[in-house]
Every structure is written in structure tokens, then in C-alpha cells.
MIVEXDO-386026 format. One record per residue (C-alpha): residue in three letters; x, y, z. Coordinates in steps of 0.02 Angstrom, whole numbers, plus 50000, padded with zeros to 5 digits. Each point is the difference from the previous one (the first is absolute). Layout:
# MIVEXDO-386026
+------+-------+-------+-------+
! resn !  east ! north !    up !
+------+-------+-------+-------+
!  ALA !     X !     Y !     Z !
...
+------+-------+-------+-------+
END
This chain:
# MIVEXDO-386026
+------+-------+-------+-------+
! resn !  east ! north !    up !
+------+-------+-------+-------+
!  UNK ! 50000 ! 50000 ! 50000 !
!  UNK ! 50155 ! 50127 ! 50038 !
!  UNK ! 50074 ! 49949 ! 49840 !
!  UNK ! 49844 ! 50036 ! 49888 !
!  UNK ! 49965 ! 50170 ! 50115 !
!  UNK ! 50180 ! 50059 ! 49936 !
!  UNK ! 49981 ! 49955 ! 49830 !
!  UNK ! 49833 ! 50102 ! 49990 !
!  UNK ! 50075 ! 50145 ! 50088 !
!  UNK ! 50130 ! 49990 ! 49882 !
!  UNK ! 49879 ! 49974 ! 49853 !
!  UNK ! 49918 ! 50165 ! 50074 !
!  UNK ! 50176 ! 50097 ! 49994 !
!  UNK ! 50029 ! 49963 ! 49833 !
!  UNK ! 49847 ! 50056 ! 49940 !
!  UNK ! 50023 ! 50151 ! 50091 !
!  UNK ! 50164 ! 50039 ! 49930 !
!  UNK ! 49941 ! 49968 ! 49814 !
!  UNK ! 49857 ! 50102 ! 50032 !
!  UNK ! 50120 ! 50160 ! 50070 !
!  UNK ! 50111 ! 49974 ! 49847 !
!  UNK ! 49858 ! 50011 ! 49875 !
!  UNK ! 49958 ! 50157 ! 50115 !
!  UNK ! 50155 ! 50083 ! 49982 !
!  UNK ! 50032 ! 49950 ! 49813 !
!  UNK ! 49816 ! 50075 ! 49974 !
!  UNK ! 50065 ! 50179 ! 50058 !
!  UNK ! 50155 ! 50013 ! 49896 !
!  UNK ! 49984 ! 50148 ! 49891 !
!  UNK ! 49923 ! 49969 ! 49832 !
!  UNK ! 50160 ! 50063 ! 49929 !
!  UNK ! 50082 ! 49841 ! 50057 !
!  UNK ! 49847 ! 49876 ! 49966 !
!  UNK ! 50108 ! 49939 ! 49832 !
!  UNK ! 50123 ! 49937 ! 50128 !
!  UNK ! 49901 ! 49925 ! 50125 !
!  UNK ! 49893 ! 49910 ! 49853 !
!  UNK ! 50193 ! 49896 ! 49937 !
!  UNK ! 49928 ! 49882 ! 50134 !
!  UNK ! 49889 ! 49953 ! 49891 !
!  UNK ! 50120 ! 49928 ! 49880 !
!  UNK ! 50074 ! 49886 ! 50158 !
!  UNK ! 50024 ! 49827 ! 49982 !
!  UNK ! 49921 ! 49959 ! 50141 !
!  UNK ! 49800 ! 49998 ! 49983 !
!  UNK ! 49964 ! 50063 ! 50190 !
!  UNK ! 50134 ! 50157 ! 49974 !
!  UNK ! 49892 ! 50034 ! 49824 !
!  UNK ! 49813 ! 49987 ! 50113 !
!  UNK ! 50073 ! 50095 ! 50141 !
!  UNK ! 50063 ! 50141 ! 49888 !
!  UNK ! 49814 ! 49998 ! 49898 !
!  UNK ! 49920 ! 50027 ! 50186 !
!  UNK ! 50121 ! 50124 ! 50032 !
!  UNK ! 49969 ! 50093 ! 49827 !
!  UNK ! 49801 ! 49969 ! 50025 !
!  UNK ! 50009 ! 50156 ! 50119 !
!  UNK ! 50082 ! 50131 ! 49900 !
!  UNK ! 49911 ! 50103 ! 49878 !
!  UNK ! 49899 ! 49887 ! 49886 !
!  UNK ! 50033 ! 50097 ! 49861 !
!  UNK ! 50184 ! 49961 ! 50019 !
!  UNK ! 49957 ! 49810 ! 50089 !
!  UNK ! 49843 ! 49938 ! 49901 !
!  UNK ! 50114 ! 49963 ! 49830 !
!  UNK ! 50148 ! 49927 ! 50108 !
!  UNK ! 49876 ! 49890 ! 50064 !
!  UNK ! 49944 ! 49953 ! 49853 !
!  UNK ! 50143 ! 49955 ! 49888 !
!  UNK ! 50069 ! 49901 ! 50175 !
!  UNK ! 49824 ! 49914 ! 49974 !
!  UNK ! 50022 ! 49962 ! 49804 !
!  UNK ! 50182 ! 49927 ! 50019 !
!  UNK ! 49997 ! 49908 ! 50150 !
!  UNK ! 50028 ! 49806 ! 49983 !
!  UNK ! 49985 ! 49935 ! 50199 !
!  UNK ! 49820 ! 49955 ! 50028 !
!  UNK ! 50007 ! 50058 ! 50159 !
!  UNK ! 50079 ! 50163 ! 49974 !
!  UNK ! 49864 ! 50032 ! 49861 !
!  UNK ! 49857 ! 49969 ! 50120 !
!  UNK ! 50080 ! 50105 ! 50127 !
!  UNK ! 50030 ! 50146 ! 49888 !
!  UNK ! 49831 ! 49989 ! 49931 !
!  UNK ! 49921 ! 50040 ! 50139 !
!  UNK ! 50122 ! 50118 ! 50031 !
!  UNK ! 49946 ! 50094 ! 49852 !
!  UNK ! 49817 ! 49969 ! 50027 !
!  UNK ! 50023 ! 50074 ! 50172 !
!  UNK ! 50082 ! 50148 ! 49905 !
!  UNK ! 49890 ! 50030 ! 49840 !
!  UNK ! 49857 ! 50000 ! 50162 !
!  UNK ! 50083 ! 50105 ! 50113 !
!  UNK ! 49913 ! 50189 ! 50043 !
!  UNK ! 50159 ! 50128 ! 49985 !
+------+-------+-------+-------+
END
């Protein structure tokens, strides 16, 4: 029972963490969006839906077509799915 409390505590922190880093990638300055979005071209396909929830808060002018060429060229399944809804939570978003 110990071992299963730590691992959802820990579970917890890391969702916390990935949830400030999307927050403090979302309030770099527009002007530095382009280099924020190269995560997007990561190998790995958590770095690329991290970086699309990060991008999902800046200005959708500048994040909605991001979004969507991430969307049209991704090849993990899982990536795709998570950066669809990304984008739907974007294109649906009030700003």
C-alpha cells in the first residue's frame, strides 16, 4: 500500500510539472513561438504533444496552423490523438 501511495504521488508530481512547463512555454513571447514550436519536430512523440499543449495557449492565430500541420504529419497514433484534441480544444477555445 506505501509503495502504490508513492507511485501515485509521484504520478501526481509529474503531472504537475508537465502541466507548469506547458504554462510557462504558453507565456513565451509570440516573437519566440517559432522556437518553442522546433519541439514539434522532436523525435520523441510526448516532447512533440507536450509542445502542441504548450502552443495550444498562445495566440491562435499564431498556434491554430502549428497545430494543424503537427496534426497532418504526425505518424504515432498516440501523439495524433493527443494533438487532436489538442487542436479541438484550441479551434474551441473563447480568446
Amino acid at each position: 500500500a506505501i509503495a502504490l501511495g508513492n507511485m501515485l504521488r509521484f504520478n501526481d508530481d509529474i503531472a504537475k510539472a508537465q502541466e507548469m512547463l506547458h504554462s510557462i512555454l504558453a507565456l513565451v513571447s509570440d516573437r519566440y513561438v517559432d522556437f518553442v514550436a522546433r519541439g514539434l519536430n522532436s523525435p520523441h512523440w510526448w516532447t512533440r504533444v507536450h509542445v502542441a499543449a504548450a502552443l495550444a495557449g498562445h495566440d491562435r492565430a499564431v498556434a491554430l496552423p502549428l497545430l494543424r500541420d503537427t496534426l497532418a504529419r504526425e505518424e504515432d497514433e498516440t501523439a495524433r490523438q493527443l494533438i487532436a484534441m489538442t487542436l479541438a480544444n484550441a479551434e474551441n477555445a473563447k480568446r
